[in-house]
N, CA, C and O of each residue as an XYZ file, in Angstrom:
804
protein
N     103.274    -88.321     12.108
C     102.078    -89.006     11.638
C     100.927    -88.013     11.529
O     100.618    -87.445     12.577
N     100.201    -87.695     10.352
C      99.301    -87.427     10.295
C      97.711    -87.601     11.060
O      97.303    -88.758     11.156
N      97.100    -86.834     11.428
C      95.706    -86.391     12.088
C      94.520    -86.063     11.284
O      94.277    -84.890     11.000
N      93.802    -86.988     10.917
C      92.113    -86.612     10.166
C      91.437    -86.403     10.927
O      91.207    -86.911     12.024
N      90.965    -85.440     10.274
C      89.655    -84.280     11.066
C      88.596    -84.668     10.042
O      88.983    -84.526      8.882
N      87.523    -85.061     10.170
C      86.284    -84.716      9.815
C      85.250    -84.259     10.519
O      84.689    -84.743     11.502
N      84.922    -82.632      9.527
C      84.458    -81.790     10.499
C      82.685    -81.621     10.554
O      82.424    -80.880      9.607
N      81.962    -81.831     10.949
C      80.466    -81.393     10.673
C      79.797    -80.566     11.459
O      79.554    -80.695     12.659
N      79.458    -79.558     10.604
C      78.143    -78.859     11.061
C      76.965    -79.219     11.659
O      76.429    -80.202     11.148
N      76.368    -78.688     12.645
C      75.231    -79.827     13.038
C      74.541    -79.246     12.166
O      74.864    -78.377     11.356
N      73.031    -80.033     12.457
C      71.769    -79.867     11.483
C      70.747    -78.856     11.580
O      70.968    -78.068     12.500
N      70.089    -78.713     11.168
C      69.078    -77.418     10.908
C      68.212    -77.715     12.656
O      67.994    -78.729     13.320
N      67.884    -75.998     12.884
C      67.904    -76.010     14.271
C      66.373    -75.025     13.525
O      66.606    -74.738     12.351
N      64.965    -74.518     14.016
C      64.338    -73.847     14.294
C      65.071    -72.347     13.905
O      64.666    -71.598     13.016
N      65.998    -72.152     14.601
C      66.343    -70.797     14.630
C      67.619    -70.470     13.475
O      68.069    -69.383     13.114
N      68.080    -72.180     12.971
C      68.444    -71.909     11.761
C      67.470    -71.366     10.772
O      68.043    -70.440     10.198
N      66.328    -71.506     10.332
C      65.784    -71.910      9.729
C      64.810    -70.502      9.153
O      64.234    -70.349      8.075
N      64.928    -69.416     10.588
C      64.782    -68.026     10.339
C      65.966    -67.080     10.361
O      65.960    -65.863     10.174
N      67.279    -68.120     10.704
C      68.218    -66.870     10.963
C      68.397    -65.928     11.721
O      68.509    -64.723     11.493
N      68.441    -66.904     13.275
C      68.641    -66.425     14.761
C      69.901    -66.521     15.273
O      70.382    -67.483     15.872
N      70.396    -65.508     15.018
C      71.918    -65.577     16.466
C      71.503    -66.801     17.132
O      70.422    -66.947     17.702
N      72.293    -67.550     17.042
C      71.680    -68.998     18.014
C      73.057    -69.014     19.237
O      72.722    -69.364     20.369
N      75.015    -68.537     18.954
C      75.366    -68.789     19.778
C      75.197    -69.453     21.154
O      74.821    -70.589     20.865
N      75.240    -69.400     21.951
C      74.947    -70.567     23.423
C      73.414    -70.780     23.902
O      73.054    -71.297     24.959
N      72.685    -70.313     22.979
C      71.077    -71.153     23.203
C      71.330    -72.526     22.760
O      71.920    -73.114     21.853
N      70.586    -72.794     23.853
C      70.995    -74.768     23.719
C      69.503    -75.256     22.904
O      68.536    -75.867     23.360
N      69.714    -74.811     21.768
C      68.323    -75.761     21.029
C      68.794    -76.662     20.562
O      69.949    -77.013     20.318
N      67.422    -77.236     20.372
C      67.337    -78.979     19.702
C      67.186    -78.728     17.989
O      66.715    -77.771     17.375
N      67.755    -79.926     17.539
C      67.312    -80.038     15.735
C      66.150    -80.296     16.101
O      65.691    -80.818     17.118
N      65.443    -79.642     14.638
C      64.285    -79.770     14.422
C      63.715    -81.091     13.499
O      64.566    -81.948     13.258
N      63.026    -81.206     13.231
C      62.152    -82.847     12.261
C      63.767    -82.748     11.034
O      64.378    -83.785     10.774
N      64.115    -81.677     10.570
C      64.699    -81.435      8.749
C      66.299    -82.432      9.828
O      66.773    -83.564      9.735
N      66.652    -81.051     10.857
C      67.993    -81.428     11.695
C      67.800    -82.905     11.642
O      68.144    -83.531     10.640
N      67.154    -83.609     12.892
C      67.305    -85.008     12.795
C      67.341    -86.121     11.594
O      67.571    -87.330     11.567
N      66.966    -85.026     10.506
C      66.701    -86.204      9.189
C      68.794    -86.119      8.641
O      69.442    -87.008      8.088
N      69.201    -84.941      9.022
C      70.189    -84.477      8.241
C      70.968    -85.040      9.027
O      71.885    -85.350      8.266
N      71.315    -85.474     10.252
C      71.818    -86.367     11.461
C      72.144    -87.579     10.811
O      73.231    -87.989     10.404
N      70.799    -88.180     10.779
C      70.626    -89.712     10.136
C      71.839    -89.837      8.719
O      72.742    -90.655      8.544
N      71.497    -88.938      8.071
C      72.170    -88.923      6.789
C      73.669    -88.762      6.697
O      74.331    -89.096      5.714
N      74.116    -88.261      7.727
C      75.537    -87.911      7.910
C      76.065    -89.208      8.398
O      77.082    -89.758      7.974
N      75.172    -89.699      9.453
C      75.674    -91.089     10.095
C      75.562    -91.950      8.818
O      76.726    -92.225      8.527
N      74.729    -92.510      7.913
C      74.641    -93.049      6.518
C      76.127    -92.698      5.989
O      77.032    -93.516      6.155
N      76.332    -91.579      5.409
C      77.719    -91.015      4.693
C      78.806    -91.480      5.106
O      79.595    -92.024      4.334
N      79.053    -91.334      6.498
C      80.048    -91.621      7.447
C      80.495    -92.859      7.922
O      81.610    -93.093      8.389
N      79.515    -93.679      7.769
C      79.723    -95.389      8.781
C      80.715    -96.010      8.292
O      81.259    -96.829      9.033
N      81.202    -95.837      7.040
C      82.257    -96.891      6.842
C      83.733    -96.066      6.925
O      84.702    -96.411      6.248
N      83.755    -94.722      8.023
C      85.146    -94.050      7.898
C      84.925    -94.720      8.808
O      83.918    -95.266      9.260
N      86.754    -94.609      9.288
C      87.786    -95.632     10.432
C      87.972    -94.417     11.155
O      88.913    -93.663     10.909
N      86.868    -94.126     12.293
C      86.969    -92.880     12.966
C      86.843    -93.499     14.196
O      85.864    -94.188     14.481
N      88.096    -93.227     15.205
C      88.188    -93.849     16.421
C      87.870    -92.997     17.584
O      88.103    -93.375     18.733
N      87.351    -91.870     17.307
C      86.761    -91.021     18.107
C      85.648    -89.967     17.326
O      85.567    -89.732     16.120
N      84.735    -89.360     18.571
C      83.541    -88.497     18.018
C      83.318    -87.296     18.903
O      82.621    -87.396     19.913
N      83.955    -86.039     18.510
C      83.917    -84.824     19.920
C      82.850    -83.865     19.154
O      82.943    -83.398     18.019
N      82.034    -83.744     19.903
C      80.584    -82.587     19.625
C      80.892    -81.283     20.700
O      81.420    -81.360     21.809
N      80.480    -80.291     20.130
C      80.191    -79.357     21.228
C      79.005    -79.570     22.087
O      78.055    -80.099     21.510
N      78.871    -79.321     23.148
C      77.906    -79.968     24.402
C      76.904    -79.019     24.575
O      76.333    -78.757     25.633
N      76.628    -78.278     22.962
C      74.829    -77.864     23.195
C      74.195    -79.208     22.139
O      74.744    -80.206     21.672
N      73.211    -78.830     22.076
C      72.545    -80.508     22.053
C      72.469    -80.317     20.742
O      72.713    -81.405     20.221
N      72.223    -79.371     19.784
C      72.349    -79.446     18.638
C      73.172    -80.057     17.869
O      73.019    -80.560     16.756
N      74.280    -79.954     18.726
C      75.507    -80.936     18.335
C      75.778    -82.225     18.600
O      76.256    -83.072     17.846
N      75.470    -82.311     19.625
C      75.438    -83.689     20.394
C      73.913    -84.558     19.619
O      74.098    -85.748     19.366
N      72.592    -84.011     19.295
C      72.337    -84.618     18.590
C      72.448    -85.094     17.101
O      71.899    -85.955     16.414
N      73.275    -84.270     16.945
C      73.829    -84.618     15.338
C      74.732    -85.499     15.052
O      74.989    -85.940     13.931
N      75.415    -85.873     16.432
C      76.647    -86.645     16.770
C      76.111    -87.947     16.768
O      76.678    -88.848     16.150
N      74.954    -88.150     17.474
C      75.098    -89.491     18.024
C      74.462    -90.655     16.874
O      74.533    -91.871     17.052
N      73.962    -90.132     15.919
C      73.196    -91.030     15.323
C      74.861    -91.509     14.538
O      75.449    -92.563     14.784
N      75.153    -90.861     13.970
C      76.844    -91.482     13.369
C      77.565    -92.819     14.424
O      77.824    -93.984     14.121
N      77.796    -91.845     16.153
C      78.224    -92.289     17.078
C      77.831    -93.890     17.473
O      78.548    -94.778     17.934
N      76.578    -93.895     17.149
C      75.662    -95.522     17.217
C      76.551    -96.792     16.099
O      77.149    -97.863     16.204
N      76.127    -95.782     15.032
C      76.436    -96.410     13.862
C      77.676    -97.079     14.022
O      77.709    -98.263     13.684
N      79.062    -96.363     14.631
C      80.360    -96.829     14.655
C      80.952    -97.653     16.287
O      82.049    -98.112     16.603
N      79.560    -97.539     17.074
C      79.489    -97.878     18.273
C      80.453    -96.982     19.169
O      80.581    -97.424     20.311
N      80.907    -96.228     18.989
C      81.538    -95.505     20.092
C      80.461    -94.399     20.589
O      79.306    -94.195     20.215
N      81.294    -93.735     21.608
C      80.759    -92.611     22.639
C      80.997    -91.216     22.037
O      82.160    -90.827     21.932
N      80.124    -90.544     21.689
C      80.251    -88.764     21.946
C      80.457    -88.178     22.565
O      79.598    -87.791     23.357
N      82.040    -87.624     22.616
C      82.698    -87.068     23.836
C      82.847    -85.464     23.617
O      83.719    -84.816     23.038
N      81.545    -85.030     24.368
C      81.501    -83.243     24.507
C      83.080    -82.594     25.017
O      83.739    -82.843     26.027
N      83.258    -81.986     24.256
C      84.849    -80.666     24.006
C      84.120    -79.073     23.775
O      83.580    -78.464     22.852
N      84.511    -78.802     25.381
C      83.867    -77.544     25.217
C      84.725    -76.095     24.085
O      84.384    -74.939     23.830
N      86.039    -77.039     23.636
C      86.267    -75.866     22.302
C      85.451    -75.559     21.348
O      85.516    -74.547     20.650
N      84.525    -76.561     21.276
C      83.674    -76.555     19.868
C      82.166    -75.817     20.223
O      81.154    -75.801     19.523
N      82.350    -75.337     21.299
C      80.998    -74.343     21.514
C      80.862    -73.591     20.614
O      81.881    -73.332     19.975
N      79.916    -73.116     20.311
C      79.597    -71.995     19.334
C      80.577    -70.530     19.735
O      81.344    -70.673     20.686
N      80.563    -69.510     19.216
C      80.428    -67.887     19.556
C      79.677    -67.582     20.528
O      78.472    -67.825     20.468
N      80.246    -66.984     21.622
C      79.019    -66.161     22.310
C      78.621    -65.139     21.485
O      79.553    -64.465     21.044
N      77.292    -64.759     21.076
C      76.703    -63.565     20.466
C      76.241    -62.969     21.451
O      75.781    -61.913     21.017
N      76.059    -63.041     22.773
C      76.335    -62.113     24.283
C      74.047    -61.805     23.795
O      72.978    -62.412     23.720
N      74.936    -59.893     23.572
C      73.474    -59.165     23.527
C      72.866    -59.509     22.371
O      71.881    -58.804     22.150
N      73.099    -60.382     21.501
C      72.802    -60.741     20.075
C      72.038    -61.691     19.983
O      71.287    -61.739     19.008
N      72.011    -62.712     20.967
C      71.661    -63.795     21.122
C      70.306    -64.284     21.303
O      69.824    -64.514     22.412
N      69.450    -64.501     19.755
C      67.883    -64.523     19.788
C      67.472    -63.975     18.480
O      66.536    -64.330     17.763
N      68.426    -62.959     18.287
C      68.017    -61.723     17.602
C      68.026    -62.212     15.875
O      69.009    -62.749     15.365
N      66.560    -61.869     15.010
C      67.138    -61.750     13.894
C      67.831    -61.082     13.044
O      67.720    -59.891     13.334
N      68.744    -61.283     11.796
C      69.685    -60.219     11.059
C      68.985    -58.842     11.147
O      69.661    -57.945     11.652
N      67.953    -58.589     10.807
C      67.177    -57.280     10.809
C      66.790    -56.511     12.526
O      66.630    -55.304     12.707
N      66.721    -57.463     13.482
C      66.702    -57.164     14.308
C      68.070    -56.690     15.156
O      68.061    -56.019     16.189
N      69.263    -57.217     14.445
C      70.351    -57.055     14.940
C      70.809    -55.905     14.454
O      71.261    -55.224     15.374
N      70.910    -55.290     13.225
C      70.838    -54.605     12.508
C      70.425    -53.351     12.939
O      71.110    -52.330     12.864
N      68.661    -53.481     13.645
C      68.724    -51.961     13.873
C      69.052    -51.845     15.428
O      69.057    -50.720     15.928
N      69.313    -52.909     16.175
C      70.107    -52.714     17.834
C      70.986    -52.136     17.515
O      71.082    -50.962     17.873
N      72.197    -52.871     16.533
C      73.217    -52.748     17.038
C      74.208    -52.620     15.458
O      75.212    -53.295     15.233
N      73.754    -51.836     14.743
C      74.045    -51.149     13.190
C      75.883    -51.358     12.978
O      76.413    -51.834     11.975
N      76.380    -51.008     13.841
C      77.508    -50.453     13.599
C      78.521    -52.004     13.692
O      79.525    -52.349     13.069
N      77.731    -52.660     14.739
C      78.562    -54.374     15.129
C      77.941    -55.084     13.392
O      78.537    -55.334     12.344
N      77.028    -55.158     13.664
C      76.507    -55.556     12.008
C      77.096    -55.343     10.544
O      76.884    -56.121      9.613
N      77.958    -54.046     10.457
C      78.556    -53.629      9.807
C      79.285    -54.461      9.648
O      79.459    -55.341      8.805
N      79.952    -53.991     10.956
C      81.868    -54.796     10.983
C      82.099    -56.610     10.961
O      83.117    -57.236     10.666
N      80.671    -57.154     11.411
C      80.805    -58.366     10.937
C      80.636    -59.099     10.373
O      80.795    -60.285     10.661
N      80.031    -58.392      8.778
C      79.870    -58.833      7.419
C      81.312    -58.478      6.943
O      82.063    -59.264      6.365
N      81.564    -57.329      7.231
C      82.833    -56.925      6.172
C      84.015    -57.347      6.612
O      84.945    -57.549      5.831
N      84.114    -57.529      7.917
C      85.593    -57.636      8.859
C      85.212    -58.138      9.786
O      85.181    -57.317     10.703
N      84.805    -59.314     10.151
C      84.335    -60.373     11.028
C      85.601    -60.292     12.406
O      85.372    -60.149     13.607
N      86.907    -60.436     11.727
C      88.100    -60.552     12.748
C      87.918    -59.753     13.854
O      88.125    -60.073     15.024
N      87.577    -58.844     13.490
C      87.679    -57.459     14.613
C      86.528    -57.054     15.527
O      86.689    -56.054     16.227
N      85.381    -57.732     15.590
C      84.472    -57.939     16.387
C      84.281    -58.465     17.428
O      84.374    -59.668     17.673
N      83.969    -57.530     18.207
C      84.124    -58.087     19.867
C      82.408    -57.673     20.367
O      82.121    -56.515     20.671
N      81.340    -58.841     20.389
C      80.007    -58.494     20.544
C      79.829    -58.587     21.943
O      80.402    -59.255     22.804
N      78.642    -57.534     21.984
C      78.759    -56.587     23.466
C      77.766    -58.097     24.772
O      76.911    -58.914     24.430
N      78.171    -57.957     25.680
C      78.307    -58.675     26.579
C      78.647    -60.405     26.049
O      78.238    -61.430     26.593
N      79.569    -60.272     24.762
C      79.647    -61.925     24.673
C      81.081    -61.698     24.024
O      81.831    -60.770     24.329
N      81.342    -62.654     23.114
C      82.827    -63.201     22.693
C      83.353    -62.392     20.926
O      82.855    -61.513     20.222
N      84.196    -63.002     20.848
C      85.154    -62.671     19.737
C      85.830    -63.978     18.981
O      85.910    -65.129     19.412
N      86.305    -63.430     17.683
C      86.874    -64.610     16.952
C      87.817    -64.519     17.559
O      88.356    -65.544     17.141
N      88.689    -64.015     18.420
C      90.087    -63.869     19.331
C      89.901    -64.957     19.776
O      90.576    -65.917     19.406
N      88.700    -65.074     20.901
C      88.633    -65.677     21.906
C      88.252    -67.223     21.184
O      88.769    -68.207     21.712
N      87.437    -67.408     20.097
C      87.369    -69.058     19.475
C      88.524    -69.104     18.726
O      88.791    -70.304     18.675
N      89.525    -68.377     17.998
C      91.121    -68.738     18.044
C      91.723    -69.353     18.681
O      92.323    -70.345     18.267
N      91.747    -68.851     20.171
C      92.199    -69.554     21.009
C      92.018    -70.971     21.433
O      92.944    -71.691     21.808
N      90.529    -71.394     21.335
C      89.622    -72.507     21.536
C      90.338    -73.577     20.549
O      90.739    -74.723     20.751
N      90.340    -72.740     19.391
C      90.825    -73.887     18.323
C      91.948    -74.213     18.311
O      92.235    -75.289     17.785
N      93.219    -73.179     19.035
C      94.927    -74.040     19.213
C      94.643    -75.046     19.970
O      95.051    -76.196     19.807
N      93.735    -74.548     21.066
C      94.225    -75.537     22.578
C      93.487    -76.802     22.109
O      93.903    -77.797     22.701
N      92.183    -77.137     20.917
C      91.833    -78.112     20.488
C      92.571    -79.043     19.601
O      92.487    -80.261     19.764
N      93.298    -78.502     18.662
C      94.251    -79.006     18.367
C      95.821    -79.429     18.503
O      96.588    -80.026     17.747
N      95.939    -78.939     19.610
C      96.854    -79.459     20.725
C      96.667    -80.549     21.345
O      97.438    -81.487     21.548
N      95.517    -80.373     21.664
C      94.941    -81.771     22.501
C      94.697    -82.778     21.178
O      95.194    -83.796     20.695
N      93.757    -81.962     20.945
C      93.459    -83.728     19.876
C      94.723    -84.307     18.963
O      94.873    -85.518     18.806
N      95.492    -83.459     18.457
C      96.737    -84.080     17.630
C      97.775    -84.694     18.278
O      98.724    -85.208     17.687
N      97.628    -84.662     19.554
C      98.094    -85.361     20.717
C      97.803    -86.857     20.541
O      98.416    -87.823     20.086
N      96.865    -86.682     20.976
C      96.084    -87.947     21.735
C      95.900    -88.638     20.192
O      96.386    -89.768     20.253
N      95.342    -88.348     18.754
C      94.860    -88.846     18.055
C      95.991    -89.167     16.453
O      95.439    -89.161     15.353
N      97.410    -89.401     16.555
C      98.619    -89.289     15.709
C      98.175    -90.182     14.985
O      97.810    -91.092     15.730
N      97.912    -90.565     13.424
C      97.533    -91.397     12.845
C      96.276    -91.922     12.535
O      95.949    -92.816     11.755
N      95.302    -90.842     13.665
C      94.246    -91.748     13.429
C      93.012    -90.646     13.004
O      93.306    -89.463     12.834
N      91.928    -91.017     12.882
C      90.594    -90.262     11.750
C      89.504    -90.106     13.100
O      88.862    -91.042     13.578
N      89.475    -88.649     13.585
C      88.404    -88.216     14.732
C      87.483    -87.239     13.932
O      87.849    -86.327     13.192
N      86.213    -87.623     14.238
C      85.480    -86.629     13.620
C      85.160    -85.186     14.598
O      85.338    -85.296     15.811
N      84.752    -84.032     14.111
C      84.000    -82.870     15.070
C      82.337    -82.007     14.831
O      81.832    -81.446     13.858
N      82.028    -82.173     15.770
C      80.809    -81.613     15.678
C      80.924    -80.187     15.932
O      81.817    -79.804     16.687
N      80.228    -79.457     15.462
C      80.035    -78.001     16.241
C      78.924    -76.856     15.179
O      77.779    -77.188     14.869
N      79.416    -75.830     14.853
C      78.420    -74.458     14.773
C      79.099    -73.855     13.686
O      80.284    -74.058     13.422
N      78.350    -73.126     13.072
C      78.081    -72.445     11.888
C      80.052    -71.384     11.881
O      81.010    -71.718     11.184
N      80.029    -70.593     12.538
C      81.081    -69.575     12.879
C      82.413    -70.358     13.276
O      83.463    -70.089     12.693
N      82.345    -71.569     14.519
C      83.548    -72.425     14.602
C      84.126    -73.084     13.862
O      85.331    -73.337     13.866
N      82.871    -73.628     12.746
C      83.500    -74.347     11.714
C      84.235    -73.562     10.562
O      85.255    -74.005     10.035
N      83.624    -72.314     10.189
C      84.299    -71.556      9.563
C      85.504    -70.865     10.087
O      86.329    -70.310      9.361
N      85.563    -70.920     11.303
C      86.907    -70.651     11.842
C      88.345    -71.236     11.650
O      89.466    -70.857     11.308
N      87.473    -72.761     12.197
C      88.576    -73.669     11.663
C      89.151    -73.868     10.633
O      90.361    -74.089     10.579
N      88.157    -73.810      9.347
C      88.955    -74.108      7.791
C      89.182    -72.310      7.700
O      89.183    -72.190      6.475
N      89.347    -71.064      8.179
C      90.031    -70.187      8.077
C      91.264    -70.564      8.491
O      92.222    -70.100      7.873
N      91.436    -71.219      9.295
C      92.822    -71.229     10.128
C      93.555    -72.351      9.549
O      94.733    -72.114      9.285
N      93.111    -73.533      9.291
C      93.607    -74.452      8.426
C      94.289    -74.147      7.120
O      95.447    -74.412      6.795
N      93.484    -73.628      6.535
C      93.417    -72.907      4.807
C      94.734    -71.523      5.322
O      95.142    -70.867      4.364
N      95.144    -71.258      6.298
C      95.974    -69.926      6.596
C      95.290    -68.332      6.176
O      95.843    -67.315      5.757
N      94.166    -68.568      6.424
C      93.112    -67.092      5.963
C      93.018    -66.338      7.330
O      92.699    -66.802      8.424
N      93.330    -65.218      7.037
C      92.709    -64.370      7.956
C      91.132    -64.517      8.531
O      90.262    -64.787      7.703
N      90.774    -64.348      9.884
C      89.266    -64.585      9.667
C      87.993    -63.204      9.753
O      86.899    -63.058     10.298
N      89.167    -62.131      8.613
C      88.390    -61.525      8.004
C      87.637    -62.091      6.896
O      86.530    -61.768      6.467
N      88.673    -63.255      6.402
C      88.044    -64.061      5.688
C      86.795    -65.266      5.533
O      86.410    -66.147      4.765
N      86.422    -64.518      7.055
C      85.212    -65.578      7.538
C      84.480    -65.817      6.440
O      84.149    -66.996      6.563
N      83.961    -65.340      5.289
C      82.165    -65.677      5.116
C      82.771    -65.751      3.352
O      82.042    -65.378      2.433
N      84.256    -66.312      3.102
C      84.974    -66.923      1.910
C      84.227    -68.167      1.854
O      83.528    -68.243      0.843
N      84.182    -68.900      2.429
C      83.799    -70.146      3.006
C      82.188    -70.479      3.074
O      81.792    -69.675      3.918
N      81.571    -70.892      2.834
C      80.243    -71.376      2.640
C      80.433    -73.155      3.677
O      81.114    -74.112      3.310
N      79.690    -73.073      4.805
C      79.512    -73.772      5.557
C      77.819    -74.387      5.921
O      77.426    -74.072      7.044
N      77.200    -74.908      5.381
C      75.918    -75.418      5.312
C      75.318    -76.177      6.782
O      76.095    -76.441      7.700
N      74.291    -76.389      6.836
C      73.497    -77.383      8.129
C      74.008    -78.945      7.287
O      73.801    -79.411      6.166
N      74.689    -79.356      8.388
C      75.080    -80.995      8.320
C      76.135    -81.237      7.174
O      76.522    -82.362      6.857
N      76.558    -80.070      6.589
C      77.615    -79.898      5.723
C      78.790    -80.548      6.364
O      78.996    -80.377      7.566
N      79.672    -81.380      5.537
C      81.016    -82.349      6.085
C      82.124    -81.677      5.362
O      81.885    -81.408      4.185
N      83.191    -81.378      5.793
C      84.307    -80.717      5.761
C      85.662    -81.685      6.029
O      85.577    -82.199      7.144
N      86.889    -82.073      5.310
C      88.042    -82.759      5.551
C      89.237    -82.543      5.133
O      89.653    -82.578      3.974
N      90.245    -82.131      6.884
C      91.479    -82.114      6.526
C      92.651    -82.694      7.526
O      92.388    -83.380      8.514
N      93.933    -82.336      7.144
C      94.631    -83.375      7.935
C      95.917    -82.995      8.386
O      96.677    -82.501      7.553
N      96.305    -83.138      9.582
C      97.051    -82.013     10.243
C      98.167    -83.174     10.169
O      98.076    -84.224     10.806
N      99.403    -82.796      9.168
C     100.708    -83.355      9.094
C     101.779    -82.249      9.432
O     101.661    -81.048      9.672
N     102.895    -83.112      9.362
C     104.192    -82.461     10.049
C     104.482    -80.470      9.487
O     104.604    -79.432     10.137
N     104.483    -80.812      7.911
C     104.406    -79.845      7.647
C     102.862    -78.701      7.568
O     102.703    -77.730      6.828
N     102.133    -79.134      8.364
C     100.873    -78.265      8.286
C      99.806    -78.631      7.803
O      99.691    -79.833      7.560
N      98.805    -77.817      7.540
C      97.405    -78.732      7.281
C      96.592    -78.725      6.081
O      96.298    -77.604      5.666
N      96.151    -79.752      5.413
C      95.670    -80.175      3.800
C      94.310    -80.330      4.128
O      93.979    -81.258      4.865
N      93.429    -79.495      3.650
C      92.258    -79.514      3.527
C      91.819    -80.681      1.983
O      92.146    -80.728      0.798
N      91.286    -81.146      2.535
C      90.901    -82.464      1.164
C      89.251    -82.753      0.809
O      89.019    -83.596     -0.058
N      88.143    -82.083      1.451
C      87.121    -81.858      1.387
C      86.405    -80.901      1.902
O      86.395    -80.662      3.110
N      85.702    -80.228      0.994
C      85.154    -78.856      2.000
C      83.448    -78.900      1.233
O      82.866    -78.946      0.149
N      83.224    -78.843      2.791
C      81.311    -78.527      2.586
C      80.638    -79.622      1.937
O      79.661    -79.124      1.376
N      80.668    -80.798      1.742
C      80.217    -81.542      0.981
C      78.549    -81.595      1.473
O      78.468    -81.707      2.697
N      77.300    -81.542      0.821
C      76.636    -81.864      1.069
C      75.275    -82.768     -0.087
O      74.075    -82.757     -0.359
N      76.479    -83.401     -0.389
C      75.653    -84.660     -1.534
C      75.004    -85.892     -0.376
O      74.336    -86.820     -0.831
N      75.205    -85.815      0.737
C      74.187    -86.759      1.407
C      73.015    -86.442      1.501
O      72.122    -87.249      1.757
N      72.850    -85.255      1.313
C      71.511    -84.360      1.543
C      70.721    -84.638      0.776
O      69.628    -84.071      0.781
């Protein structure tokens, strides 16, 4: 039996908005975020989604819940869907990252895979995040339509890994604030059937 994923980006954060390494800073959406929340929950209310897992920084969790209301269930934080640690990165803008740390900057425009940022994480390490998530959830959820919340880099992870891309192929993919993404994990493997939609916007 088939597994629907519908995946969303949370919404515009402050530090989206200048293009801040945001990894594990726990910010809030801003006035645009909460409007883009609302709108997703609008888009969404009439899917048959029997569950709602956010990553448990609040950016996510508030992007979650206005949908979560709508369908009356609970937002159940899954710490797979955390962002990237960006470690020493974390704050920093592109230009600021750039002249710290030139050489990591390089390698993770051109070759994202192979980046291991200094006191934080790797796409290795959210690889991993994403089997053991879909282990669990295709478990528990055979037949049925769960949505996911999470971050700019996880989500592009996921439809790398779905789609069978290397995730050198990270930045193939165009992943937006509150952007909705859909695919569906059957016997023989996984069918991406919507990517990035952002006509609610």
């Amino acid at each position: 039996m088939k597994t629907r994923f519908i995946l969303i980006r949370h919404g515009q954060t402050d530090w989206n908005r200048v293009e801040r390494f945001r990894g594990r800073a726990d910010l809030p959406l801003n006035d645009t975020g909460l409007a883009q929340a609302q709108k997703i929950a609008a888009r969404l209310a009439r899917e048959k989604i029997i569950a709602i897992y956010a990553s448990p920084l609040q950016r996510a969790l508030q992007t979650a819940k206005p949908l979560a209301d709508a369908l009356e269930l609970a937002v159940q934080p899954h710490p797979d869907l955390l962002d990237i640690d960006f470690g020493a990165l974390e704050g920093m803008t592109g230009d600021e990252a750039k002249q710290a740390f030139p050489e990591i900057i390089k390698t993770w425009r051109a070759t994202p895979g192979k980046v291991k940022f200094p006191k934080g994480g790797s796409l290795k390490a959210v690889n991993a995040r994403i089997e053991n998530l879909f282990a669990d959830l295709t478990a528990k959820h055979a037949g049925e339509t769960v949505a996911l919340v999470s971050h700019r880099v996880v989500c592009h992870a996921i439809l790398c890994k779905v789609l069978g891309l290397k995730y050198d192929a990270l930045w193939h993919i165009r992943q937006d604030n509150a952007g909705i993404s859909v695919f569906e994990k059957r016997d023989e493997g996984f069918v991406v059937t919507l990517l990035n939609e952002t006509s609610h916007l």
